[in-house]
Every structure is written in C-alpha cells, then in structure tokens.
PAMARLO-855559 format. One line per 5 residues: number of its first residue (from 1); their letters; for each residue x, y, z of C-alpha. Coordinates in pm, 1 decimal. Layout:
NUM) a) X,Y,Z ~ ...
END
This chain:
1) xxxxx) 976.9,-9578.2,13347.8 ~ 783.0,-9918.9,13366.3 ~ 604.5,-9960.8,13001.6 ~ 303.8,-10057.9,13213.9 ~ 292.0,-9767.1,13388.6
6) xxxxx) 314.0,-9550.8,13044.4 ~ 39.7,-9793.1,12905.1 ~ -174.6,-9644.3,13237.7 ~ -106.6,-9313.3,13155.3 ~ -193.2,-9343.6,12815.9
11) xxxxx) -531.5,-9525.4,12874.8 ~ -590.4,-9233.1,13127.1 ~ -474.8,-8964.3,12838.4 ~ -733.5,-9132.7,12598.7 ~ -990.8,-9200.7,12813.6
16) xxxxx) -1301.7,-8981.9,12721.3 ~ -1412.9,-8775.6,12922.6 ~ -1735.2,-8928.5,13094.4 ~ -2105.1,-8787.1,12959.9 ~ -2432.6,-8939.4,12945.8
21) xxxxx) -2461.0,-8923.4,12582.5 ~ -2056.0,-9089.6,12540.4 ~ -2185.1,-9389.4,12748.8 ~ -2533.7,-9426.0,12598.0 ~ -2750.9,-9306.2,12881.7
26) xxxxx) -2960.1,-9053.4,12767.9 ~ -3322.3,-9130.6,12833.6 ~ -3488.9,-9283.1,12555.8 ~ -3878.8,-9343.7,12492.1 ~ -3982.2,-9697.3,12436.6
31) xxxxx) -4372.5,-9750.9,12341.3 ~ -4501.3,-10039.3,12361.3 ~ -4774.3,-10109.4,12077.5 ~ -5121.5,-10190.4,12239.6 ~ -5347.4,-10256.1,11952.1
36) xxxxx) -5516.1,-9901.1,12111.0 ~ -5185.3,-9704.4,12012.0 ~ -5210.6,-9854.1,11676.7 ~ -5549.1,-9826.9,11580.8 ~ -5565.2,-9497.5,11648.2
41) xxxxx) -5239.3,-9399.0,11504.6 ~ -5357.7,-9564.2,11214.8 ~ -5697.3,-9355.2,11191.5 ~ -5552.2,-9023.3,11298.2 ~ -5368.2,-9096.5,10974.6
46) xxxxx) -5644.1,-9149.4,10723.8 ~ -5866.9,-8900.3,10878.5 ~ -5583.0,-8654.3,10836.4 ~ -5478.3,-8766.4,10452.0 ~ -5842.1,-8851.9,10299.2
51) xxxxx) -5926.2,-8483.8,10353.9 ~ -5592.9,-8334.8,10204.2 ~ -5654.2,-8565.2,9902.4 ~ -5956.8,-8490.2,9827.4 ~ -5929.6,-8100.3,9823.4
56) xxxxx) -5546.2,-8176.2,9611.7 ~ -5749.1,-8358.8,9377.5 ~ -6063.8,-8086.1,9362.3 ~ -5768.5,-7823.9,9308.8 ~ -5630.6,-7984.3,9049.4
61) xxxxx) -5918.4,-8041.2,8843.3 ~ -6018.4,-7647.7,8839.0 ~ -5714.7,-7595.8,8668.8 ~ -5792.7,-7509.1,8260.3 ~ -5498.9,-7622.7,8080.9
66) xxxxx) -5428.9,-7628.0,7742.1 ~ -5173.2,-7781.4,7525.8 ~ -5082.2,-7796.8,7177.4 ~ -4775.4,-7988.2,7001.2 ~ -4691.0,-7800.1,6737.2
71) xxxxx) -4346.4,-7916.6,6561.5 ~ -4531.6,-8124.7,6335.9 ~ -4799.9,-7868.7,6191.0 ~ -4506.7,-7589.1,6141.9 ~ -4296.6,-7803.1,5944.7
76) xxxxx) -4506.4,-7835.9,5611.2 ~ -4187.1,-8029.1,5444.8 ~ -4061.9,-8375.8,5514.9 ~ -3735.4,-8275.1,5549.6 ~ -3800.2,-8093.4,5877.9
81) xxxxx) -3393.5,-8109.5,5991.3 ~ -3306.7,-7926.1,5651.6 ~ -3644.4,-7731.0,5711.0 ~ -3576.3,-7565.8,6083.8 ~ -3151.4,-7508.4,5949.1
86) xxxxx) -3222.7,-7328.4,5653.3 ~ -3200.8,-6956.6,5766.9 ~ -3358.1,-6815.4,5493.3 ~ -3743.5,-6967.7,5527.4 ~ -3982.5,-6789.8,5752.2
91) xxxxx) -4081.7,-7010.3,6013.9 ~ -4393.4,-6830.4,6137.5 ~ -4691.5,-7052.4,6186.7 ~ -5009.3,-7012.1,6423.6 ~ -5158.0,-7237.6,6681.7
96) xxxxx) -5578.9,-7212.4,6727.1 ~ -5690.2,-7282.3,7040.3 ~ -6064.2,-7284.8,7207.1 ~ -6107.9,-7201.5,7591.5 ~ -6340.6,-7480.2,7764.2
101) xxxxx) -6388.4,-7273.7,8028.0 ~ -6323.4,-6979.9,8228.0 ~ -5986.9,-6928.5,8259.7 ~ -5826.7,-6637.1,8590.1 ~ -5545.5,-6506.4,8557.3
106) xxxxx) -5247.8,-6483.9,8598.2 ~ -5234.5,-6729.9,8306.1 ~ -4894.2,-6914.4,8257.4 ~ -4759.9,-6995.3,7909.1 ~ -4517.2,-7228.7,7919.3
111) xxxxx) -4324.7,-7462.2,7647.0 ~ -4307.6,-7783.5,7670.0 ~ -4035.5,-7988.2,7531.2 ~ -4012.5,-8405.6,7527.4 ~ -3685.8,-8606.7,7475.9
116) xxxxx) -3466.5,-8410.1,7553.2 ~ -3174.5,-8471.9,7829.6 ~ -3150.9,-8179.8,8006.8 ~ -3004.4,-8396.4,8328.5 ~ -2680.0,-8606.3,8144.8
121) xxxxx) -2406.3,-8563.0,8301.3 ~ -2202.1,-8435.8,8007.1 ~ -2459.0,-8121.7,7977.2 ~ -2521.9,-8088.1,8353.8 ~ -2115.4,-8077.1,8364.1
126) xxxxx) -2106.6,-7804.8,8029.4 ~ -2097.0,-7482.3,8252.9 ~ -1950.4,-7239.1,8468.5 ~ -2113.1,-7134.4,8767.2 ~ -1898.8,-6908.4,8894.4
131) xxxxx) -1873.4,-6705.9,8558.8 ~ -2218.9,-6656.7,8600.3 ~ -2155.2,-6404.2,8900.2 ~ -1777.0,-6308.3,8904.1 ~ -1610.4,-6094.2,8661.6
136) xxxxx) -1237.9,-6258.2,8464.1 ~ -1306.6,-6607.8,8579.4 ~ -1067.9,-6854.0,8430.0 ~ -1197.0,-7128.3,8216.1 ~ -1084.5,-7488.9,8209.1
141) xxxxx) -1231.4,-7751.9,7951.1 ~ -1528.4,-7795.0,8146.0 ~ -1702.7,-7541.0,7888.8 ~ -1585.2,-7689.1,7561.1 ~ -1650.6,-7693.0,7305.5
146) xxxxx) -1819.2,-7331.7,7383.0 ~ -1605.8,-7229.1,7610.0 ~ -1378.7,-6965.5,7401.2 ~ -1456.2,-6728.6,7077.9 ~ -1226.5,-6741.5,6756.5
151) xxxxx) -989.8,-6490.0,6892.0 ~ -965.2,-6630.8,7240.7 ~ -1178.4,-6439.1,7431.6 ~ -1415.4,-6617.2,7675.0 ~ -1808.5,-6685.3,7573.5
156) xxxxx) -2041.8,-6538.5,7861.3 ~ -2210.2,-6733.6,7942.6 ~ -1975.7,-7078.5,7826.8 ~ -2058.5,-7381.8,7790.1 ~ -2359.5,-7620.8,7637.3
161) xxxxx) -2653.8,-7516.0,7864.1 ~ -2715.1,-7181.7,7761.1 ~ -2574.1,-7241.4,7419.4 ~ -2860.2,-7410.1,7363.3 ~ -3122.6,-7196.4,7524.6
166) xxxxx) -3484.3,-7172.7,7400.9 ~ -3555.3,-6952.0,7115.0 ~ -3860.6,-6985.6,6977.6 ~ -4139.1,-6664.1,6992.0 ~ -4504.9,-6744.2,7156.7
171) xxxxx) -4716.1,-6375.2,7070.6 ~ -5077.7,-6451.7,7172.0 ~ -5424.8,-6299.0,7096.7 ~ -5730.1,-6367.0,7216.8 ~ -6028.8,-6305.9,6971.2
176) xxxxx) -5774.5,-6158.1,6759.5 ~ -5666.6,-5868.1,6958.0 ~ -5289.3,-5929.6,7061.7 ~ -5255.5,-5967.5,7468.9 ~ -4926.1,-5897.6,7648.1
181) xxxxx) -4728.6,-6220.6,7771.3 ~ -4577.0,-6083.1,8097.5 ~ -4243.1,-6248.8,8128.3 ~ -4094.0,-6021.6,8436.5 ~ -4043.6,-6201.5,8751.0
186) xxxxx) -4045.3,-6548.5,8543.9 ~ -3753.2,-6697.7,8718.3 ~ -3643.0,-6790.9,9096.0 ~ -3580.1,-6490.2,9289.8 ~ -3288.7,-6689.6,9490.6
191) xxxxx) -3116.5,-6741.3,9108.8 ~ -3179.8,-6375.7,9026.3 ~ -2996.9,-6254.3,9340.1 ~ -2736.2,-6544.9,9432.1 ~ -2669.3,-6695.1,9090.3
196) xxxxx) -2612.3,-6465.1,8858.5 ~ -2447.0,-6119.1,8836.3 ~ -2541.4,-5783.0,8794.5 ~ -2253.3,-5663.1,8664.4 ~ -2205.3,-5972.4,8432.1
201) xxxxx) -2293.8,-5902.2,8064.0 ~ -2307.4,-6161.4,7766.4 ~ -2019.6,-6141.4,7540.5 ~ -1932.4,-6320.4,7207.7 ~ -2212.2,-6502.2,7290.0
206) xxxxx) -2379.5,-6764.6,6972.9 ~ -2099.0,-6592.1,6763.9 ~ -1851.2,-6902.0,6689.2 ~ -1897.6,-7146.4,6415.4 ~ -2176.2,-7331.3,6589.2
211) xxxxx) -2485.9,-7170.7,6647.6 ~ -2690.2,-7293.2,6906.1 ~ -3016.7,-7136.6,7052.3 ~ -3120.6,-6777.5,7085.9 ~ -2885.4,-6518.9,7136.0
216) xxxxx) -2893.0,-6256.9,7441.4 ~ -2866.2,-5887.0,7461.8 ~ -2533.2,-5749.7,7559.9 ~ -2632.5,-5459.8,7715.8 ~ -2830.2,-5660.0,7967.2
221) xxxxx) -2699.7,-5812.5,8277.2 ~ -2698.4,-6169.9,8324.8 ~ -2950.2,-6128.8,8625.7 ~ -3221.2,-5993.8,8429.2 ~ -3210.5,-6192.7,8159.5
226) xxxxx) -3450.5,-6434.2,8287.3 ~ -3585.1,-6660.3,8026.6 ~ -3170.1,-6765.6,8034.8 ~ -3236.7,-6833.2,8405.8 ~ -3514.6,-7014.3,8378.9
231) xxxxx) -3311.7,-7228.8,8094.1 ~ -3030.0,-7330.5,8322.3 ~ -3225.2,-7472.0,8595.6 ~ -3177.6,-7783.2,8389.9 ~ -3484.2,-8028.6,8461.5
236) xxxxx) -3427.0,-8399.7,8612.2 ~ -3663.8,-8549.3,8352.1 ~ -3680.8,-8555.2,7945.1 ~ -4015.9,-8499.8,7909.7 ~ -4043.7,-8103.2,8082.0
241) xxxxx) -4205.4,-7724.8,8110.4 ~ -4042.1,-7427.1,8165.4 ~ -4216.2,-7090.0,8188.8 ~ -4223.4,-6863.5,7903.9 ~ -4409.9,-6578.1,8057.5
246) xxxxx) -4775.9,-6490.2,8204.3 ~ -5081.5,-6321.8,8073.1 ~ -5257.3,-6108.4,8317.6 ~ -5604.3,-6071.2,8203.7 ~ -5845.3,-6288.3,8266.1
251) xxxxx) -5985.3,-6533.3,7970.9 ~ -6355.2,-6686.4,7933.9 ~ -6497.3,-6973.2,7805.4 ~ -6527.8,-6994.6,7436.5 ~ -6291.1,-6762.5,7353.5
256) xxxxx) -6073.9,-6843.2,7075.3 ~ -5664.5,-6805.1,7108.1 ~ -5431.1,-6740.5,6875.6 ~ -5083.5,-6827.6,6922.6 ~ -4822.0,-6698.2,6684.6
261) xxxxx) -4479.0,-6922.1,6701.5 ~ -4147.1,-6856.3,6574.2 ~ -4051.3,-7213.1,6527.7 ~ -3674.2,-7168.1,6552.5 ~ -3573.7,-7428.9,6753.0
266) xxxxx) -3402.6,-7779.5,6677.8 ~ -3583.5,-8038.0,6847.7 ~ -3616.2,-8234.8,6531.7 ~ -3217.8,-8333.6,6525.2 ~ -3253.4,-8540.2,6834.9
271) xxxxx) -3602.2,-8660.5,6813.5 ~ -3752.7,-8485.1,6993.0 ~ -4108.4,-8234.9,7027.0 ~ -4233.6,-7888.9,7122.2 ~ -4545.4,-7806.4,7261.3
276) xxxxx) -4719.1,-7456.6,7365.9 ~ -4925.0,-7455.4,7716.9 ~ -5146.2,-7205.3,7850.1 ~ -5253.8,-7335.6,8210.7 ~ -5402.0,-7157.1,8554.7
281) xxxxx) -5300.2,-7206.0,8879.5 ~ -5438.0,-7309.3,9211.4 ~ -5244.1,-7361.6,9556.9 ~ -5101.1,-7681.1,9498.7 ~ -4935.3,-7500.1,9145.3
286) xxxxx) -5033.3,-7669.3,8801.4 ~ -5254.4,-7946.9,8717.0 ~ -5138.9,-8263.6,8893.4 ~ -5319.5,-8522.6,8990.7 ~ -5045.4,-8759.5,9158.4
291) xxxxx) -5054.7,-8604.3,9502.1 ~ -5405.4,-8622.1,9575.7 ~ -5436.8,-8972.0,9419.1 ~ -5126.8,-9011.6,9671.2 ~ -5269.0,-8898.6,9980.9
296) xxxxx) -5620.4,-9102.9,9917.0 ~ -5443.0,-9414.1,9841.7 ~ -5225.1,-9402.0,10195.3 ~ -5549.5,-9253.6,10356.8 ~ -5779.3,-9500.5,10279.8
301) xxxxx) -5524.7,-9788.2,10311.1 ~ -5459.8,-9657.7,10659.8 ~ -5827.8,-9658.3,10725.4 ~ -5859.4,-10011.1,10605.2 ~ -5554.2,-10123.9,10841.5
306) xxxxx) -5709.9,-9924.1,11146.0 ~ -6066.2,-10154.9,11069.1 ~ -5910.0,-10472.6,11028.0 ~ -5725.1,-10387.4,11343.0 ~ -6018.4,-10286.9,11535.0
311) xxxxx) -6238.9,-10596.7,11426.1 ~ -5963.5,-10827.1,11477.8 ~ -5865.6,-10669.7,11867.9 ~ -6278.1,-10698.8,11904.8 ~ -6270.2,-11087.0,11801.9
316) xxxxx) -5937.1,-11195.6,12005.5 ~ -5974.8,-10949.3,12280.1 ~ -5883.2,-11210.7,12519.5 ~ -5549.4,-11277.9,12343.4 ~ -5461.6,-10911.0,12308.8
321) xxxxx) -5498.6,-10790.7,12669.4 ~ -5178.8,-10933.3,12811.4 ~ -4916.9,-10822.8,12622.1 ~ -4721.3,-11102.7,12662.7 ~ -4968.3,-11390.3,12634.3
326) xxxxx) -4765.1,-11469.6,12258.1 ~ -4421.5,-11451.5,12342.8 ~ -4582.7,-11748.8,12625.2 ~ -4768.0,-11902.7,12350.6 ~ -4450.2,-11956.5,12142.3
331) xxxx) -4255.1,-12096.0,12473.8 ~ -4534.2,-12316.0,12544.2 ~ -4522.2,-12430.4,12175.3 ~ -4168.1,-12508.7,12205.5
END
C-alpha cells in the first residue's frame, strides 16, 4: 500500500468527528459596554449591597457576647507549666461575669483558644479517617507516635488530633443557681452520620505513657461523642472557637454569671491562651462585623463609580454616543 494513502486513512481515522462545540461555533454573547449598561450595572450593584450591609452590620451588633481569658487568673503560681502537670492540685477556679444586656437563648458557650496550630501539616496529617468509621483498620505511621498501646493494640481514635482534645469543665450559674449547658446536637450532623461510626468505640485511648487531653467513654460510640467531633474539625487559623455546648434559657440584663472551670488543659507549654465565651446568635451566626463592613465598602464604592460615570457620560455626551469615535481618535492621532 502507498504510505500516502495510509497517511489518508489515518488523518480520516483521527479526524474528529464534526460538532459545533469541536470547531468553536457555539453562539456566544458579546455586549458591548455603552456607558448606559455600565452605569446601571454599577448601581443595581450598590443598591443591592448597601442594604445587605447595613442589616449584616445591625445583626451583628444585637449580638451580646461575652468573653473572658482566664489561664492567667487560674494559675495563682508562676510556674504555671509545673502548675497545670502536677496531677495532684485542684485546678478549680471561677470566672464572674455581668450581662449588659438581655441576652435569648439558645445561648452558645464556646472556648476559645489562641496560638495554637490546629492547621500544620504534621497535625492535620496525625489521623486516621477511616478508623473513625470502619472496624480492624490497619495502621501505618501516619498515627505515631499515638498510633499503638504498650501491648500493640491500636488507640481508637490514633493519632495527635484527638490525643489532644479539649478537656477542661465550663459548669455555669446564673445568680447562683446552676443552669444546664446543653451540649447535644453540638457538632455537624454530616460528621455525626458520614464521619464517624456507630459501631466504633474508643479503646486504650490516653492510656500510653503520654497523656494528652481528656479521655472518652468506652462504652460510647464514636458518633455520639460529640465534643471529640467538634475537636477534629481542626480550624484553618491559630487564634479559634469551638462550641462547648448551649444554654437554653433565656438571660437578662444585669444578671451576674458564674462560670466554674476545670482548668486542665496545657495551653501554657506552647504559649498559648484559653478563654470562656457566652455569645447569642442572629441569622448571619455570631458577632462579625467583616461582612457587613464588606458589603458597604463594595456598595458604596460601586455607587461612587456609577456617579462619576453618570456625570462624566453627562459632560462628554458628545464623545460617548458613537462608540467608536476613540478607536478614530487614536487613528487620527497616529
């Protein structure tokens, strides 16, 4: 056979099969930008923003949130590393707070902890998903060093994340009568169900040589032990909250809260701090004022655009009303 007839076949072989979107054909819109288009682009997009800021930032400031740091005034030593590793010293303190003003429930408690690297790599890494939610799951070294008990038997759950789970006690009262702290339903109902099992229980758990955080009940399944679930949702920042629990009663102003705290846990070792928070909600979530200060800022600066636009189209109308009168201008200039 002639090679250039084979060549022909093969073009003809790999030849794609002919279609408007193949060849680039598919109908495509192509505006052009009148200074009308633009102008009111521009305002449909500050009348639409201003607004949303301004009830974000209204929302935000109902919000009654309080916050105390409290790793300083529980450690009455100087040596606060010895203090907090010493076993044998009762670590109870109390936190006073004073409501400014009414407070609705459901009232979140959460703690707050600052310098602390919840997103390196080498602790993001220090786990093992899918022991979470299957049963005789073989661990590599991705766990260590927590990844195995004396005898050889697996930890549930391995690794650094929850060895180091939360463990100190919040046990409010308000006008010294104790209120319950809700903490049911605290964590993401998509981690409940998809993330961890229900026929998973700890085991040998905070029993090795190093003792991390708190230690978890063993006849509980991992799914329902939620203030673990909550844990390991690692945050992407140092400075972060995670939700301890909710009070459902409602609180008003002036009333005086108590907060007992089991300062347990080692924040001091790595520099870091602890903080209680009691906070509302509204229906933007906690108190933030970023995204209202956000949508005001690109409101107004759209509105500002869309105004210079408009007095600068009503000053060189002339030059605006044939669209092509600059690319002329710059051939003429040439």
């Amino acid at each position: 056979m002639d090679p250039s007839e084979l060549d022909g076949e093969s073009r003809k072989i790999n030849k794609p099969k002919y279609s408007k979107f193949t060849q680039q054909e598919l109908p495509a819109c192509k505006p052009l930008l009148t200074p009308g288009i633009v102008i009111t682009a521009f305002s449909l997009i500050g009348v639409l923003f201003v607004p949303i800021g301004i009830a974000s930032l209204f929302a935000s400031q109902q919000i009654v949130e309080l916050v105390d740091r409290y790793d300083i005034s529980c450690v009455p030593v100087d040596d606060k590393i010895g203090f907090i590793q010493n076993s044998n010293i009762d670590k109870t303190c109390t936190v006073n707070l004073t409501v400014p003003k009414y407070m609705k429930s459901p009232i979140h408690v959460y703690y707050q902890i600052s310098n602390f690297y919840q997103n390196h790599r080498r602790y993001v890494k220090s786990r093992n998903d899918k022991q979470l939610l299957y049963k005789n799951v073989h661990l590599g070294i991705e766990c260590d060093p927590e990844s195995h008990a004396a005898g050889g038997a697996p930890i549930v759950p391995c690794g650094l994340v929850a060895w180091s789970l939360f463990n100190d006690t919040y046990t409010v009262k308000v006008n010294g009568e104790t209120v319950e702290v809700n903490k049911k339903d605290i964590a993401w109902k998509s981690d409940k169900n998809n993330k961890f099992g229900n026929d998973i229980y700890p085991s040998n758990f905070q029993k090795g040589s190093l003792i991390g955080g708190a230690k978890l009940n063993e006849s509980i399944p991992l799914s329902e032990q939620e203030d673990l679930i909550v844990w390991m949702r690692t945050a992407a920042l140092p400075t972060f909250r995670k939700l301890y629990g909710r009070i459902e009663k409602d609180i008003m102003a002036n009333d005086n809260i108590t907060v007992v705290i089991q300062n347990n846990y080692n924040t001091y070792s790595i520099g870091g701090s602890k903080a209680v928070v009691l906070s509302t909600a509204s229906w933007i979530g906690g108190r933030n004022n970023f995204i209202g200060i956000t949508y005001l800022t690109v409101g107004g600066l759209c509105l500002s655009l869309a105004l210079g636009f408009t007095i600068l189209y009503m000053v060189k109308r002339s030059y605006f009303q044939d669209p092509w009168r600059p690319l002329v201008h710059v051939m003429e200039q040439r």
